[in-house]
N, C-alpha and C positions, 0 to 999 in steps of 0.2 A: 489419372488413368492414362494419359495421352504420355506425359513423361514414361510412365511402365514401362510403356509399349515401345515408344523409343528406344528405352536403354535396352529391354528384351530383343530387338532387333539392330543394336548398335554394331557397325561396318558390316549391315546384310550379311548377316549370321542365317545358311541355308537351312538350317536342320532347325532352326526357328521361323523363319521362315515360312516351310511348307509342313512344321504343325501348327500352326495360324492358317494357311492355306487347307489343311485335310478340317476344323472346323467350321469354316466359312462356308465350306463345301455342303453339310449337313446342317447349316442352317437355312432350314426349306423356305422360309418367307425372307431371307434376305435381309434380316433384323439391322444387323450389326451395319452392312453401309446404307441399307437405306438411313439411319441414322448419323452417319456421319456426313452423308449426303445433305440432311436436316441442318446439320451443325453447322456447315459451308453455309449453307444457305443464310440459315438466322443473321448468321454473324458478321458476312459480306454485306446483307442488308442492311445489319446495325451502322456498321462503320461505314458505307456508302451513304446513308442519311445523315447521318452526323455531320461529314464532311462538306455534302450540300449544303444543310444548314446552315453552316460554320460561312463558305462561302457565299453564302445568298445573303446573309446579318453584315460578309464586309462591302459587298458592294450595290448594298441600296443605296439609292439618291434620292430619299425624299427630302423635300422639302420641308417638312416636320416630320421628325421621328421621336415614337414612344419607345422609350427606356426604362428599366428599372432603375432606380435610385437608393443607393443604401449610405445610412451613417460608417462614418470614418473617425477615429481619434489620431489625430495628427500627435505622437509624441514629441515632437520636436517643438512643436508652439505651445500646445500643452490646450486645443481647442479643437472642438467638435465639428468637421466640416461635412458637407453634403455632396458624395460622390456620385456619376451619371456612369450607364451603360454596364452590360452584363459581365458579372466576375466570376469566372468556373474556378470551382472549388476542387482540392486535393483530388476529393473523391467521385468527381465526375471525371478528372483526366486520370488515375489510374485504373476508371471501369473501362478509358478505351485504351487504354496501353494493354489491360490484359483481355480484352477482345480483341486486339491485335497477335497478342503473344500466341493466342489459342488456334486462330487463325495458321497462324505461321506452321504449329506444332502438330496439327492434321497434316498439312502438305507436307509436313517432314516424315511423320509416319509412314502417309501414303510413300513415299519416296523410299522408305524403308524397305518400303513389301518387294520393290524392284530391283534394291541394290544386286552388284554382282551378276547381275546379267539372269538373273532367275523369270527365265522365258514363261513359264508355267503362271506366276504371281502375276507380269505384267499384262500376259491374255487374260485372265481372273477378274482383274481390278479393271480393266477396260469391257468386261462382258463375264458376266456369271455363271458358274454351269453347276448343278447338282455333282452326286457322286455317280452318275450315272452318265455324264457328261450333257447332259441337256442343260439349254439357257434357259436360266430361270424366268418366268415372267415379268417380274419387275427389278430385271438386271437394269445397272447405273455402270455407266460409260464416264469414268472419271476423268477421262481425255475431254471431253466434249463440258462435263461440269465446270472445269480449269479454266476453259478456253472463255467459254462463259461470263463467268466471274471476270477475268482478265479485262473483257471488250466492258465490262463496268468502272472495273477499275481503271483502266486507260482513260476514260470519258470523262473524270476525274481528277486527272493527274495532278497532284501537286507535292511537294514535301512532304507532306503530312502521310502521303499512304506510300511513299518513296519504299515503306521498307516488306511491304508486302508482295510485291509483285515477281521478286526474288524469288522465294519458297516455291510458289506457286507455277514458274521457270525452271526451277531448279527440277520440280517432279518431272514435267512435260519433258524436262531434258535424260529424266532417269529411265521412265515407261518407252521411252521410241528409239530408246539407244539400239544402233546395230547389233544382231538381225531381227529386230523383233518387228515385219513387215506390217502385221495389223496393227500395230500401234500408229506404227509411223501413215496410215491409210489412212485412219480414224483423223491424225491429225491434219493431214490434207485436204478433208470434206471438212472440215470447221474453217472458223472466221479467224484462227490466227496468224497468218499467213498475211491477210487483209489487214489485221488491227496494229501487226508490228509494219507495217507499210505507212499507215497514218499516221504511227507516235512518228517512224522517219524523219518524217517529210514536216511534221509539225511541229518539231523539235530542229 
């Protein structure tokens, strides 16, 4: 669904665009991002855990550590040996490769709705309004979700999440491009500002 959406909005295609824009409008309870709002959510949490984990397993120091232990067929000697510590399998690294991918591919979307300078989609996606122009009650402020996520993933940093932080830059850089002053306000009242000063300085 997310690829669709992509290619339907491939180099900010306006007249796709703002028919995605006149339906979002008449969606009265705001379905469509509070759920992708959900999706961010789950999915940064998934891969923020993992990676914690990841790092907490390399650098304990106990003193005695329990491991799992599984047999091994050494072919080469042609005998059964007893191997120590945890081995991820095919299919635990590509459930986070393509929780990553999915990841990536919202912020691309979102990033979509804004190409081209389409002032109308970036007020939209930063604050909801009906067809009547009123804010919706539980409008989502994607500037502020972004920034968010960011200040987790920063706290974090290592190779491993090196290639997410991109996407997620890359929208922040699409919503507040000149003149679109409320984006760029929104983004002044958040922590990014703050949080790219710490990678700075601690890098």
């Amino acid at each position: 669904m997310l690829l669709f959406g992509i290619i339907y909005l491939f180099n900010g295609n306006t007249h796709c665009q703002n028919s995605i824009l006149e339906q979002l409008r008449k969606d009265k309870y705001n379905t469509t991002f509070e759920n992708i709002r959900q999706l961010i959510k789950n999915i940064g949490k998934f891969l923020i855990e993992v990676r914690k984990f990841k790092e907490n397993e390399k650098n304990r120091e106990f003193a005695f550590n329990i491991v799992d232990s599984y047999d091994h067929f050494d072919t080469k000697e042609n005998i059964l040996v007893k191997l120590f510590g945890h081995k991820p399998d095919k299919f635990e690294m590509q459930t986070e490769l393509n929780y990553e991918k999915a990841l990536c591919r919202i912020f691309r979307f979102l990033q979509l709705f804004c190409e081209n300078n389409n002032i109308e989609m970036k007020k939209f996606v930063m604050s909801q309004t009906d067809e009547e122009g009123l804010v919706k009650a539980n409008t989502i402020n994607f500037i502020t979700e972004t920034t968010q996520l960011l200040r987790q993933l920063f706290k974090i940093m290592t190779s491993k999440v090196v290639n997410i932080p991109p996407s997620l830059l890359d929208f922040l850089n699409e919503i507040t491009q000149i003149p679109c002053i409320d984006c760029q306000k929104s983004l002044m009242r958040s922590t990014f500002f703050e949080d790219i000063s710490y990678m700075a300085g601690f890098f």
